[in-house]
N, C-alpha and C positions, 0 to 999 in steps of 0.2 A: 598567547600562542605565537609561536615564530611564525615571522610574517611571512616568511621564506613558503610557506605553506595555506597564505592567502590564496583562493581563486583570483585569476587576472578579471578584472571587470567587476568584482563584487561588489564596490562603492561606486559605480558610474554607471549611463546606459552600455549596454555591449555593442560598439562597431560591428560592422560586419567585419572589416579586417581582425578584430580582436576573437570574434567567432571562428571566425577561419583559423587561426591560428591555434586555439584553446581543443588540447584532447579530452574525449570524452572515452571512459572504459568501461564497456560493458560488461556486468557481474551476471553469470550466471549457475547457481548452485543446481548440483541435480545427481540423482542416484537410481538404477533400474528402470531407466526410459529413452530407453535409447531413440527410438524413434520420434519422439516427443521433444527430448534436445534437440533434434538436429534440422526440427521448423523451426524452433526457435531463437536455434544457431546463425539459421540461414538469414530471417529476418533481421537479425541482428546488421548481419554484414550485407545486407541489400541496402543501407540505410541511403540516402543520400548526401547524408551527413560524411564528409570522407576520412577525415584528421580523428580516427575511431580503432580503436582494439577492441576485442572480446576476450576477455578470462572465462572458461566454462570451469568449474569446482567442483570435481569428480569426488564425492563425498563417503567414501572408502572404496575397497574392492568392489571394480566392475568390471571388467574385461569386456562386454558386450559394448556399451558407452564406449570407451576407448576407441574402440576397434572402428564405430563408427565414424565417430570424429576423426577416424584419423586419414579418413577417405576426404577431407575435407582439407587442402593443398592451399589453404593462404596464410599467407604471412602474417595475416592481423590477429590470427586466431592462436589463445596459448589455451593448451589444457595442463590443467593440474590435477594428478590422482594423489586424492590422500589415503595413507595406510590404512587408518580407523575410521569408523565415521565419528564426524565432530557434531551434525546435525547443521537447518540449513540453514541457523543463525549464523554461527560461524563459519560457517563454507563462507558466508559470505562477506564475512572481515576479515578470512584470507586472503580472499579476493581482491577485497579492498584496498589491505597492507600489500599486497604485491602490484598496485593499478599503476600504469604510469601515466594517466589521465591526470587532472585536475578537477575533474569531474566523472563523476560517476556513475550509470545509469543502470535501476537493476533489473531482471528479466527473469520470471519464472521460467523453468523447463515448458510446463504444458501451458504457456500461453505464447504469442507472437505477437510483432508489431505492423504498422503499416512504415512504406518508407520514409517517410518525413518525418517521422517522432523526434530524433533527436534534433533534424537545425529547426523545427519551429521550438521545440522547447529551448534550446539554446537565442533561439531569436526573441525568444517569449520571456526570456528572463528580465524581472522589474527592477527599474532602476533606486539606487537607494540602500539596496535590502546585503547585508552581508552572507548571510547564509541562505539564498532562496533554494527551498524543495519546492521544484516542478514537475507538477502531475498531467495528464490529460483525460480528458472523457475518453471511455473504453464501450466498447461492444462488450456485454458481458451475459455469454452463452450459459442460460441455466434448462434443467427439464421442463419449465414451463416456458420458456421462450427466450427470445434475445431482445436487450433494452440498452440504449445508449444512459450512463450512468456515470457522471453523475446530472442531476438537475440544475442544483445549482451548483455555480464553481465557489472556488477560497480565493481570497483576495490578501494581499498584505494586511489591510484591517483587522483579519478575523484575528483572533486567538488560535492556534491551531486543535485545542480540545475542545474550545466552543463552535468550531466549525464542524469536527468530527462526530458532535454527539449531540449539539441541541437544533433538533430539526424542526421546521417550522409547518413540515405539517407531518401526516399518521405514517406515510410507509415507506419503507425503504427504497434508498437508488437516489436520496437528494442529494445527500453530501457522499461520496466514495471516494478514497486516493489509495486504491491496494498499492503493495510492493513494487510489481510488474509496469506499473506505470512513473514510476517515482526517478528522477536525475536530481541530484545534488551535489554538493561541492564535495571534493574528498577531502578536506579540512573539518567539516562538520562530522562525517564517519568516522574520521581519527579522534574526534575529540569527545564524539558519543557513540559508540560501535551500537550494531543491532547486539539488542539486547538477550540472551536466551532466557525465555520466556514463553508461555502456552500461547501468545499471544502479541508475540514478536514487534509484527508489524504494525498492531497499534501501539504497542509500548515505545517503541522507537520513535513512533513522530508525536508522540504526547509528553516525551521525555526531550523531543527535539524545545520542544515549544514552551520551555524553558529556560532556553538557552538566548541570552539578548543575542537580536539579530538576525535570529533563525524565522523565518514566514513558508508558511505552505500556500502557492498559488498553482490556477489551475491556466494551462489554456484552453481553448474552447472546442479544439479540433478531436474528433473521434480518430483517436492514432494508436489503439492497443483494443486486443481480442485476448477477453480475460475468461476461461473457463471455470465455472464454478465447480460443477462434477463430475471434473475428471482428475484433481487431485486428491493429495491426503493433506491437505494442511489443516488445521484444525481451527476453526476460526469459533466467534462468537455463536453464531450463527450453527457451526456441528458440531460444537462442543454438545455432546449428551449427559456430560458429568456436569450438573449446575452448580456444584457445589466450587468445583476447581474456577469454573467461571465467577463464580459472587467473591470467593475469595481475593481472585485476581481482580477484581474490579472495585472492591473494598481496599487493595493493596495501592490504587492509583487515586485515592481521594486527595493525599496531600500534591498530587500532581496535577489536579483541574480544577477549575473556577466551581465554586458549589452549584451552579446552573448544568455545568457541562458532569461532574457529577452524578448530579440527581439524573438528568438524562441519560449518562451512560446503565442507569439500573433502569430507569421507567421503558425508555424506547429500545435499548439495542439486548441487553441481558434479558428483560422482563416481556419479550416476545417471542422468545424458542417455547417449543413445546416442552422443553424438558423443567421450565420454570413457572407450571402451569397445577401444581401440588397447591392445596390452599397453605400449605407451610413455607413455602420458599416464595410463594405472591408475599406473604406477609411481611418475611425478611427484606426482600427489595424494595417494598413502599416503606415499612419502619426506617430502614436505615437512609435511602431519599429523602424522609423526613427531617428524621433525627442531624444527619450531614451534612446535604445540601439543599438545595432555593429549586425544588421542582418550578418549571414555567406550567401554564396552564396547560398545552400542546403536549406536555410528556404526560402530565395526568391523564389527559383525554387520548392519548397512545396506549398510557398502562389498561385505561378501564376498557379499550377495547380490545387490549388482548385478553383480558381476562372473560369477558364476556361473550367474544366472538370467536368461533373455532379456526385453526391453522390456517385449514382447505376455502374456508371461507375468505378469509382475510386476502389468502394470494388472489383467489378468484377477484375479487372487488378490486383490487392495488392493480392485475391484470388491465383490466378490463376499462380501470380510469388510466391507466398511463400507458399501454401498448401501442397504442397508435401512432404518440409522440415519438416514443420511445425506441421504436422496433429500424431496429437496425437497416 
């Protein structure tokens, strides 16, 4: 890679003068929400962090969008409307290829941040590591309540697919690094853009985690407010077509360790309701089997999804971790 497109600081700890000086650009894709971008716009640019721009990536005709942004009178801020919609993988490699950052920070429309996110993540970056992806614990507002997520953080250590997907114990909210929370170098996006894919943002930092160099770590600070349902993105989780899901997650076997594997079918695929047919339970344990090195913990994940119903399950997961948890 030309070195010319190193981040500054990625081989040493980061000074503070070397923080100060290092732009970070904010990516923000978004289409018919107008009022939804423009918290999120805002948060962007309240940051504390100052040496900062915001790209918003108007991702075909909107006139409404536009129109609001354009009540918004600072310099830091660029919009770009594109003609077509591209979708918000690539809105957001637009984004990227036009950043004049060195770092990159991305931001859903319907979520915001708190002010600090970017210089503690910027100060939070480990020394050592050439391509670190820095995430934070998030507030993440769903129907049944609000929970600080994740439990535990990533460390340089982890693997980033064995952090993602082999959890050490039954329920969701241990490990979490969404999109909205993520800053990285814009060296590593050039060199691995998000991916288009049903399921983007895991693809991308499992396809990161390949790449020598590249580490996901977290900081500790709850610095992002991630709404579950109030978007459309289609995660693992509302994907209602299981088949699209097994496909894609049979698609990423030669991409993770056969531990992180088997767990991506036992605990994250093989607990929606939509995977809950005695023919599609079978598929996911067969090929767990057959693939990868289930740990004990995704087995005792799988048997209790199968056993235990949806309503029950969140009730229980509620009721042991809300009090920690609750924002």
């Amino acid at each position: 890679m030309n070195p010319k497109n190193e981040p500054a600081g990625s081989n040493c700890p980061a000074t503070n003068e070397q923080v100060a000086n290092e732009q970070v650009t904010v990516v923000i894709p978004t289409r018919n929400r107008p009022d939804m971008v423009m918290r999120a716009v805002r948060s962007a640019l309240d940051q504390t962090y100052r040496d900062l721009d915001v790209v918003v990536v108007i991702d075909g005709p909107d006139p409404a969008t536009a129109s609001h942004l354009a009540t918004l009178a600072d310099p830091r801020l660029t919009v770009m409307e594109l003609e077509t919609n591209h979708g918000a993988a690539e809105a957001r490699n637009i984004g990227v290829r036009s950043a004049k950052g060195d770092w990159i920070a991305f931001l859903d429309d319907d979520d915001h941040w708190m002010p600090e996110k970017i210089a503690l993540q910027m100060a939070g970056r480990p020394a050592g590591i050439r391509f670190p992806i820095v995430s934070c614990r998030c507030q993440v507002v769903t129907a049944r309540g609000t929970f600080a997520w994740p439990r535990r953080l990533a460390t340089p250590a982890d693997a980033i697919g064995d952090y993602l997907f082999v959890r050490r114990g039954l329920f969701k909210g241990e490990t979490f690094a969404p999109t909205t929370t993520l800053l990285a170098p814009k060296a590593l996006l050039l060199r691995n853009p998000v991916p288009k894919s049903r399921f983007d943002d895991w693809e991308w930092l499992i396809t990161c985690g390949q790449i020598d160099g590249a580490a996901l770590v977290h900081i500790p600070d709850v610095m992002a407010v991630h709404y579950t349902e109030e978007n459309n993105r289609v995660t693992l989780s509302t994907c209602h077509n299981i088949s699209h899901a097994l496909e894609w997650a049979e698609a990423m076997r030669d991409h993770l360790s056969p531990r992180a594997y088997a767990s991506l079918l036992l605990q994250a695929t093989g607990g929606e309701q939509a995977a809950r047919t005695a023919g599609t339970r079978w598929r996911i344990l067969n090929s767990a089997l057959r693939d990868g090195q289930p740990t004990p913990m995704a087995l005792a994940t799988f048997t209790m999804h199968s056993l235990m119903p949806v309503g029950l399950r969140r009730r229980l997961r509620q009721a042991l971790f809300s009090a920690s948890d609750a924002a």
